[in-house]
C-alpha positions in Angstrom: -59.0 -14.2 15.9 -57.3 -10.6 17.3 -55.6 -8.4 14.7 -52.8 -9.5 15.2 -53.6 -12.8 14.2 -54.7 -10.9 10.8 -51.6 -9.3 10.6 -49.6 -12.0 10.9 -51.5 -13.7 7.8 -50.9 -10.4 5.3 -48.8 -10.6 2.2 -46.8 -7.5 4.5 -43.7 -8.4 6.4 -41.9 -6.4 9.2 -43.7 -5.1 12.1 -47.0 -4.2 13.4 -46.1 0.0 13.1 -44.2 -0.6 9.8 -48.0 -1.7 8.3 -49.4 1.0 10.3 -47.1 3.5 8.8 -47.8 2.0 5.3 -51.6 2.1 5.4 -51.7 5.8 6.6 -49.4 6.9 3.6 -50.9 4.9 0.9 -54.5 6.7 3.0 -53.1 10.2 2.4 -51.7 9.2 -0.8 -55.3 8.2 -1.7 -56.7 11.3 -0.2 -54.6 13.6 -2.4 -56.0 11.6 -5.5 -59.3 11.8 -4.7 -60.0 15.1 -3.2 -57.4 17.1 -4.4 -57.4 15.9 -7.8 -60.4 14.2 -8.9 -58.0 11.2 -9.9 -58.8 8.1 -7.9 -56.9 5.4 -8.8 -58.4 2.5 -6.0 -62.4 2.0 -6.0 -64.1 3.5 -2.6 -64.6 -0.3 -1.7 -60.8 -0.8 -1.5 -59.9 2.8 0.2 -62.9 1.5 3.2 -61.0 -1.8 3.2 -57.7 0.5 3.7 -59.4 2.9 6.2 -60.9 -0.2 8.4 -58.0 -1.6 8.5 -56.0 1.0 9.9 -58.9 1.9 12.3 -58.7 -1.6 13.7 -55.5 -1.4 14.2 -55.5 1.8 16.0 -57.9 1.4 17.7 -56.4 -2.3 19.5 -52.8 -1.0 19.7 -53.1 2.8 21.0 -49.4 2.9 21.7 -48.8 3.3 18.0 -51.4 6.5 18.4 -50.0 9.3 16.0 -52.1 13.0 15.5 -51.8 13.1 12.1 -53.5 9.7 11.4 -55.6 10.3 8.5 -58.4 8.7 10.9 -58.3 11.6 12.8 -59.2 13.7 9.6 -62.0 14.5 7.9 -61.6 14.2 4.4 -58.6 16.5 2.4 -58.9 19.6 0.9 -61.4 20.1 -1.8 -60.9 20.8 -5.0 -61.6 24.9 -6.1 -64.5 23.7 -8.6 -66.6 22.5 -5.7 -69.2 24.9 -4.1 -70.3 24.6 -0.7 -73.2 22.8 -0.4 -75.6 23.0 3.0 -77.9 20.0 3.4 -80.9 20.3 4.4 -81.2 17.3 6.8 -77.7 17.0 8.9 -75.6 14.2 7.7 -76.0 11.0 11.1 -73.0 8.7 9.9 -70.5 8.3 7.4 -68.9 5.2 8.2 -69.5 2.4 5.4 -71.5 -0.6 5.7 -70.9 -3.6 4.0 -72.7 -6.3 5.5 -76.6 -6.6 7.3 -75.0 -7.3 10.6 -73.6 -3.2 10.4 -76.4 -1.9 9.4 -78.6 -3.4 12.0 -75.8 -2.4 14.3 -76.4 1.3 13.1 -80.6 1.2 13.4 -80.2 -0.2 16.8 
């Protein structure tokens, strides 16, 4: 099954870039929320589902590439109440894993 085939399933009518358009502003909308205000309104499992989405559709239809894709970011802007942190072993991944297929993917 390609994405397409997914897309075609959704609850979302209209075209392949109007759902591209829609998942990066609901993304950024969701950024704002979380980062900038502490306020998440969608669990971190939903916001991944989001995100993957909108990778894999990137990611198999480049000609709808756009710069400021919120996969091209990292994170938002912090809120001022945060301090800067340096960890003491460096961070190796932060993609999300959700089934033991990914994770042996990652090991490997």
């Amino acid at each position: 099954m390609t994405t397409d085939d997914l897309f075609a399933n959704t609850a979302y009518p209209g075209s392949l870039e109007t759902r591209i358009r829609e998942l990066r502003g609901q993304i950024s909308y969701h950024d704002r929320l979380y980062y900038e205000k502490a306020k998440p309104e969608i669990s971190d499992r939903e916001y991944d589902a989001l995100y993957r989405e909108l990778v894999d559709l990137e990611r198999s239809h480049p000609e709808y590439a756009s710069a400021d894709s919120p996969t091209g970011k990292v994170g938002g802007r912090p809120q001022g109440a945060f301090a800067q942190v340096s960890h003491l072993v460096p961070m190796q991944s932060l993609d999300n894993t959700y089934s033991g297929e990914e994770i042996t993917d990652f090991v490997e």
